[in-house]
C-alpha positions as CSV (number, residue, x, y, z in Angstrom):
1,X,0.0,0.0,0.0
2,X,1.3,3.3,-0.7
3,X,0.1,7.1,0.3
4,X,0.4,9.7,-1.7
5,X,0.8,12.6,-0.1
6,X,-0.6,16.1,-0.8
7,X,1.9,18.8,-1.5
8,X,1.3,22.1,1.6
9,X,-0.8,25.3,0.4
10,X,2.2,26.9,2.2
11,X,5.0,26.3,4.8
12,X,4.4,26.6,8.7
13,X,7.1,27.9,11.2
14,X,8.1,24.1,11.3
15,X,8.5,23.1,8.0
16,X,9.5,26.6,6.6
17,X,13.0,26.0,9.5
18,X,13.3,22.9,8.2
19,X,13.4,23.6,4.9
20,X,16.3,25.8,4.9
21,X,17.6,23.6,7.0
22,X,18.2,25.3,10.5
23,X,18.0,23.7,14.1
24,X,14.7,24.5,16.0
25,X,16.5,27.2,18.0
26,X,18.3,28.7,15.3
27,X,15.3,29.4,13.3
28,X,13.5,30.7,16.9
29,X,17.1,33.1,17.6
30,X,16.5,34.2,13.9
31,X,13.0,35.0,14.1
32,X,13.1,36.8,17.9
33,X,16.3,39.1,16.0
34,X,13.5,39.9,12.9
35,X,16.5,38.1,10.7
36,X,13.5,36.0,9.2
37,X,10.3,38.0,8.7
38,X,7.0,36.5,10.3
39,X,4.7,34.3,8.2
40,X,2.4,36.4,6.3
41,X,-1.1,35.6,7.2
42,X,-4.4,36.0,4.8
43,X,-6.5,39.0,4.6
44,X,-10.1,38.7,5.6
45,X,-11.7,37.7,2.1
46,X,-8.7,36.4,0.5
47,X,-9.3,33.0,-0.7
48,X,-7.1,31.1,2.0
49,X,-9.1,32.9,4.9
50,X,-10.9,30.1,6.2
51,X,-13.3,32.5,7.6
């Protein structure tokens, strides 16, 4: 049996870190220092607001 699995809409501050391939607490050190920007997050009426 195999799974297929479905490809993210976008990353989360998990998978984003692990991605480019940081530590846990280097992506959190680079994020508190605003090195990284936070995630963007939808508008109210864009069509990823679940809302």
């Amino acid at each position: 049996m195999t799974t297929t699995l479905k490809p993210l809409a976008d990353y989360g501050p998990i998978q984003f870190g692990t991605r480019i391939a940081f530590s846990q607490w280097q992506f959190e050190r680079a994020l508190r220092l605003e090195l990284i920007p936070a995630a963007d997050r939808p508008r109210p009426g864009d069509a990823l607001d679940p809302g």
